[in-house]
N, C-alpha and C positions, 0 to 999 in steps of 0.2 A: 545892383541886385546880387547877394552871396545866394550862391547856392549849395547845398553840401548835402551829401550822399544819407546824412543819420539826422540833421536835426532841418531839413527841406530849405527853401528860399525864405530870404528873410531880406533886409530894407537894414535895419540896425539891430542891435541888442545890447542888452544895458541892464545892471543892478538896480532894482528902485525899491522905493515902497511910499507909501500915501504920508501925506503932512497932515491927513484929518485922523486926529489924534478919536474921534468917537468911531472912527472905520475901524483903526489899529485893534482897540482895543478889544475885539471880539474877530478881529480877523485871523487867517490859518497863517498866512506869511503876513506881507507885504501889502494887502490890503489891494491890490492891482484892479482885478476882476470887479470888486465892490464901486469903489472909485470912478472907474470910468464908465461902469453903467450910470450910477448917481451923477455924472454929469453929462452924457450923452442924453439922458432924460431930460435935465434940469437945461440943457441946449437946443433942444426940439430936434436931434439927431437921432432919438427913436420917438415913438410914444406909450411907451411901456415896453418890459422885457420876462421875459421868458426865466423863471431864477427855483431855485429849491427850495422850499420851505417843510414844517415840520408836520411829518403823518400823525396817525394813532398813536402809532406806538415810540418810546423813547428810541430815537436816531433813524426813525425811519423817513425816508425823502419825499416828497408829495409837493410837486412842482406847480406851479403858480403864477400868473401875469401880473408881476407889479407895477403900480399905477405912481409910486409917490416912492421920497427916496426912504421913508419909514418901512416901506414894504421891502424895498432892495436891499435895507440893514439885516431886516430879517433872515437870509438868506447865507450871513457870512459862515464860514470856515467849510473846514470839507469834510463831507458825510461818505465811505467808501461801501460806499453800497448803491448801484445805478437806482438815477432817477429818471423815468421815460420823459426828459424834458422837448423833446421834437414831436414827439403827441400833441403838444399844446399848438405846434404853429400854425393850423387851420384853427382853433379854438381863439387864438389871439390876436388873428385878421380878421374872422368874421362875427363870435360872438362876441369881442370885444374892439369890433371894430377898428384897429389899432392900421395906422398905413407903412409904420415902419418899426421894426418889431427889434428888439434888442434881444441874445441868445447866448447863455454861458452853457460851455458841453466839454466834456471829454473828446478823445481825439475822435471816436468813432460815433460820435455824433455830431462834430462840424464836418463830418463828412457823409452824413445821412442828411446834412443843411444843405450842404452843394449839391449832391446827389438829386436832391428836389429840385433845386432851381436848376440843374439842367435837363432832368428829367421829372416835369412837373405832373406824372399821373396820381390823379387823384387832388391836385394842390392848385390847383387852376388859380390864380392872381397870387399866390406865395411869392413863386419866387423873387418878384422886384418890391417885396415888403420887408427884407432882410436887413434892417438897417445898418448894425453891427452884430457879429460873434465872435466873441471872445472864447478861443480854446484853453483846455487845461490840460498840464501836465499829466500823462495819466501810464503806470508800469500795466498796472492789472487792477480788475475792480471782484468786489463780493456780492452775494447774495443778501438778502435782510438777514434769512435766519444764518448764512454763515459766518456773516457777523457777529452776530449775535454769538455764535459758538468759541469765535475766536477770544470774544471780550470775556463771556463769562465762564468758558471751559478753562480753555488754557492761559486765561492773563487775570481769570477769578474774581473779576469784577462786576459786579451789578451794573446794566444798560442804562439802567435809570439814571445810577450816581455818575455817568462821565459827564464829563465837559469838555474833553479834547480827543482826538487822535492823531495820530501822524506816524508814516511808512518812512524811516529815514533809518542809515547805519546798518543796514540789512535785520532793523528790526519794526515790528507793527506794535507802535508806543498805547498806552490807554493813560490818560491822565482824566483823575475822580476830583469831583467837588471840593472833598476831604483834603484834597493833597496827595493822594496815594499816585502813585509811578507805577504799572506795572510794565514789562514789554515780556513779547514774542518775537521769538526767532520766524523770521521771512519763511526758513524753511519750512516751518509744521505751520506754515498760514497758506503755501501752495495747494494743496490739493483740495481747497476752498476757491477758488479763484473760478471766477464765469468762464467756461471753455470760449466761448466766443475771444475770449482776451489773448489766447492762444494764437490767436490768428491773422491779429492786426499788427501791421508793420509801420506803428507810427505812434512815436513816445512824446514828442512836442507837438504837439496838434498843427501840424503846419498848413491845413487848411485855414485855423482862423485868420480874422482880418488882423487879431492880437494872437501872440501866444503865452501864456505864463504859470510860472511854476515855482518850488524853492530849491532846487536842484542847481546847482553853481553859484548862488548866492549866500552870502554870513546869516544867522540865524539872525530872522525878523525881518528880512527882505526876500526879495523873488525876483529871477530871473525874465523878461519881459522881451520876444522879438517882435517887432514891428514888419509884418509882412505882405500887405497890400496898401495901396494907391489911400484908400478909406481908411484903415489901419493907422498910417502915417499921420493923416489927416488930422484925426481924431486923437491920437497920442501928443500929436507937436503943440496943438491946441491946450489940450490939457497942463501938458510941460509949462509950456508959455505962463500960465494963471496959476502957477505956483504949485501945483494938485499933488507934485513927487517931487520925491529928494531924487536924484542920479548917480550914478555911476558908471564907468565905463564899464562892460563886464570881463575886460582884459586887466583892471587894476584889482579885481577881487577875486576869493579864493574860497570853492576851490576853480572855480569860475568854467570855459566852455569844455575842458579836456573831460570832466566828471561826467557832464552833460553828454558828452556825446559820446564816452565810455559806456550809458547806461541806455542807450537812445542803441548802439551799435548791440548789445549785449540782447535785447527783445527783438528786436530784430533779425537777428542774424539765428536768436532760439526759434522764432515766428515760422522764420520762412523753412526750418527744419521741420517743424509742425506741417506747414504747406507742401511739402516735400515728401514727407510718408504718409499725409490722406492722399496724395496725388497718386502717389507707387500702390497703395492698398489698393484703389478703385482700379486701375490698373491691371493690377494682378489677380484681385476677384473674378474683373472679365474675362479672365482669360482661360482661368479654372472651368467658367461656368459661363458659356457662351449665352446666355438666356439672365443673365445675372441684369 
């Protein structure tokens, strides 16, 4: 077991992406996350899983229990704007019955996953229906409408016409139907960012059983650490049945130094954030004894 101070404990880690050329082709990277749910279903290692699918409105998230891997396609690439997908986990044990539950999240929702099953109030039979969860890379997430602001203010694109996004090169990409490119500078997309984001110190989801991202892999793959016992399990199996191409993530570039360049860089902003609410409430008490 590796353990390290910015991207947590991990088992291995490895360049990959999906051989199913119908995942690829709508997927945000590597196709990883899509993949192994569509076979942990198709294995009887969940029975159905926890995944995002599409609201009202163009790009907004409205999360869903998929029962089939048509359902789990529906779900691919990445919408930056949260979706309450840990809502669903008492909706997915008991109105749908389901005994082991599959779960893709950001980091600060594989960690409102564990949080449950060790502190099961309110979740009474959750915790040991947790089949697998798969974490996502995550820096910082939006709102609906600050998305929304970010696409059509300052990158002047119609919500309706994209088809892609993606946070890479210190810029927030919008790629349309049309073909059009526009991007935003990271900087004028902060002050959009869910304050909550501000305060978590963890950029590779190191709680999931998987963690994966495209952050230190070539463009069209994703970064992938294998972090628990299940995790392992469930990955080797995979690998085995041909399901991903590999890579060591020591022979690609720009591979772990980027990764935990940007894993150290939230972090280290994080806990400054934790450091001056900690000294304000501090200091309020002390102006104001009665505070």
């Amino acid at each position: 077991m590796i353990e390290d101070p910015y991207l947590g404990k991990y088992t291995a880690c490895v360049s990959a992406r999906s051989t199913d050329r119908e995942i690829l082709k709508k997927s945000q990277d590597g196709g990883i996350a899509t993949t192994l749910m569509v076979y942990a279903l198709e294995q009887g290692i969940i029975d159905g899983a926890i995944v995002t699918g599409k609201g009202d409105r163009p790009w907004e998230p409205k999360p869903f229990v998929a029962m089939s891997r048509e359902d789990i396609l529906k779900a691919r690439g990445t919408i930056y704007n949260i979706s309450p997908q840990i809502s669903w986990l008492k909706e997915a044990t008991r109105s749908y019955g389901l005994d082991r539950v599959g779960v893709t999240g950001v980091c600060c929702q594989m960690q409102a996953v564990r949080k449950a099953q060790l502190y099961p109030m309110n979740m009474r039979d959750v915790p040991e229906k947790i089949g697998l969860a798969i974490g996502l890379f995550c820096m910082e997430n939006f709102s609906y409408k600050s998305m929304q602001t970010i696409v059509e203010d300052h990158a002047a694109q119609s919500l309706g016409s994209v088809k892609k996004m993606e946070i890479t090169k210190g810029k927030f990409w919008v790629y349309t139907d049309r073909g059009n490119v526009a991007t935003v500078p990271l900087k004028d997309t902060h002050k959009y960012e869910q304050p909550g984001c501000h305060v978590c110190l963890d950029y590779v989801s190191n709680l999931g059983d998987i963690s994966t991202g495209s952050v230190g892999s070539p463009e069209g793959w994703s970064t992938v650490f294998i972090r628990t016992r299940k995790g392992n399990e469930v990955w080797s199996r995979a690998v085995d049945e041909g399901l991903f191409e590999t890579k060591p993530i020591e022979d690609v570039k720009p591979g772990l130094d980027l990764l935990r360049k940007l894993a150290k860089e939230k972090i280290d902003k994080n806990r400054k954030t934790l450091e001056e609410r900690r000294n304000f409430g501090v200091n309020k008490a002390l102006r104001d004894p009665y505070a």
